[in-house]
C-alpha positions in Angstrom: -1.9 -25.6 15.1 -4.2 -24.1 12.8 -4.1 -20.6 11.8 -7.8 -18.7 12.2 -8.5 -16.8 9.3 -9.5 -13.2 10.4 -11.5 -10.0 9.1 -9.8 -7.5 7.6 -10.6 -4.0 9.2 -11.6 -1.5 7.0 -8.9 0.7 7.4 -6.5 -2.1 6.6 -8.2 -2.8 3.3 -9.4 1.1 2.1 -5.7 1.8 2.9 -4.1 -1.7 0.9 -6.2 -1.3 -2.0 -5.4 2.4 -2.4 -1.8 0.9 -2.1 -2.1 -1.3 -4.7 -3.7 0.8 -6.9 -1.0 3.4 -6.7 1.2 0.7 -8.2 -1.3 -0.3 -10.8 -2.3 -3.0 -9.4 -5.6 -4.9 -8.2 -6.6 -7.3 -5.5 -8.1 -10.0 -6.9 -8.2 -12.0 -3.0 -7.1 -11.9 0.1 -6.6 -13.2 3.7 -6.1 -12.0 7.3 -4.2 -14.3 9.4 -3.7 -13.2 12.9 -1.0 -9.7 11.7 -0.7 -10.3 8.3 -2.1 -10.0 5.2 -1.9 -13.0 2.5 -3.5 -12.2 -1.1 -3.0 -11.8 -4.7 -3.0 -9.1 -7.4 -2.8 -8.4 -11.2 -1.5 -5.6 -12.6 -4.8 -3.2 -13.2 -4.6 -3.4 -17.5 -3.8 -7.0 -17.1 -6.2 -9.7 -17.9 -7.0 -11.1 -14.3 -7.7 -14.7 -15.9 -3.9 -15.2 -16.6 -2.6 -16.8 -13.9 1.1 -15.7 -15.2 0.0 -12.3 -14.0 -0.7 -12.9 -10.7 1.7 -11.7 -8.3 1.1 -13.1 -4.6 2.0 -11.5 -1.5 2.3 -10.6 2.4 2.1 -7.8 4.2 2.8 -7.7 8.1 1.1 -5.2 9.5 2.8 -2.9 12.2 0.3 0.1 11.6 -1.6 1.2 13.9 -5.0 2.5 12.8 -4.3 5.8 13.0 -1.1 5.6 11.4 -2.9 3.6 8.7 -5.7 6.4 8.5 -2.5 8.6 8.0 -1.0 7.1 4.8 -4.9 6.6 3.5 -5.4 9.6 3.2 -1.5 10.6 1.8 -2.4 7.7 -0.7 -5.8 9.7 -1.4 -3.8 13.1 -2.4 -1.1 11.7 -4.0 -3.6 9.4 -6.4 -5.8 12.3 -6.9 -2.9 14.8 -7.9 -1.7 11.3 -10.1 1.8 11.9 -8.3 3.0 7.9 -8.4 4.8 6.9 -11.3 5.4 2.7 -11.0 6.8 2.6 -7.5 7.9 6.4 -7.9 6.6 9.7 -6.2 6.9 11.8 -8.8 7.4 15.4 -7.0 10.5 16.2 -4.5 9.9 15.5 -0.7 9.7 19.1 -0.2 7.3 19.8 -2.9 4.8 17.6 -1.6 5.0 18.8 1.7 4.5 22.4 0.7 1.4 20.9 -1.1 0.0 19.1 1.9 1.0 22.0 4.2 -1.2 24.3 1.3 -4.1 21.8 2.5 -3.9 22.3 5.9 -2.3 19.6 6.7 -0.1 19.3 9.9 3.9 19.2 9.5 3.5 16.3 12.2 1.2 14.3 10.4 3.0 15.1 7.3 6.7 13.6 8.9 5.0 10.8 10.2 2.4 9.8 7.0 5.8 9.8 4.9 8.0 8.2 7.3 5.6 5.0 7.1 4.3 4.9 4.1 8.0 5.2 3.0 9.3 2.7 5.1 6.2 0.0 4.5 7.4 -3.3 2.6 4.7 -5.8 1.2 6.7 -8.8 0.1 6.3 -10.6 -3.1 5.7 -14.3 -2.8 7.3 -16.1 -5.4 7.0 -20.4 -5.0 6.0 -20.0 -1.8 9.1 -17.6 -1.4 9.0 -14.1 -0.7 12.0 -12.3 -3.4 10.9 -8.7 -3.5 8.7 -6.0 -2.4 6.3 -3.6 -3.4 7.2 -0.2 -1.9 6.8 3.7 -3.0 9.6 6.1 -3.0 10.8 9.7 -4.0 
């Protein structure tokens, strides 16, 4: 059976490329199938020509829009406040929170914008094999 490529919602990209770029990273291309997400990226400094760069992956998504509208716009504050470190957050739990609570945000949103954008797990792809993940943590 063949697989039918799909578009990528907005949401789903604004908030993977935000992702990535936390990371250092890049998208250089990418593919919806059905719930997942198949692509590539290079490491931002890297030259995106050398193939020995590239780092392939999948993502399945389990978001739901809102939830991915959620960690968007945790990704936006923590890139603007340059609080990611590698795969790091670079601030205690609690400091962050007092700093999103200090922009009005709610504590629910808060819990829940951490709790999946902690628990998210993009795999690498290695030969076809996935051997690690790209995640953020405290």
């Amino acid at each position: 059976m063949k697989m039918k490529k799909l578009i990528l919602k907005e949401i789903e990209y604004d908030f993977l490329e935000l992702f990535f770029l936390l990371l250092g990273e890049t998208i250089i291309s990418y593919g919806k199938f059905e719930t997942f997400v198949i692509g590539i990226v290079s490491g931002i400094d890297e030259d995106i020509e050398n193939l020995s760069e590239h780092q392939n992956f999948i993502w399945q998504i389990r978001n739901s829009s809102q939830e991915l509208t959620d960690m968007l716009a945790l990704c936006e504050y923590m890139n603007s406040q340059r609080l990611v470190q590698g795969d790091k957050i670079s601030i205690s739990e609690s400091e962050l929170v007092e700093n999103l609570l200090s922009k009005n945000w709610k504590n629910e949103t808060i819990k829940e914008s951490l709790e999946y954008l902690l628990s998210l797990d993009i795999r690498m792809v290695d030969d076809g094999e996935e051997t690690d993940s790209f995640f953020i943590h405290f």
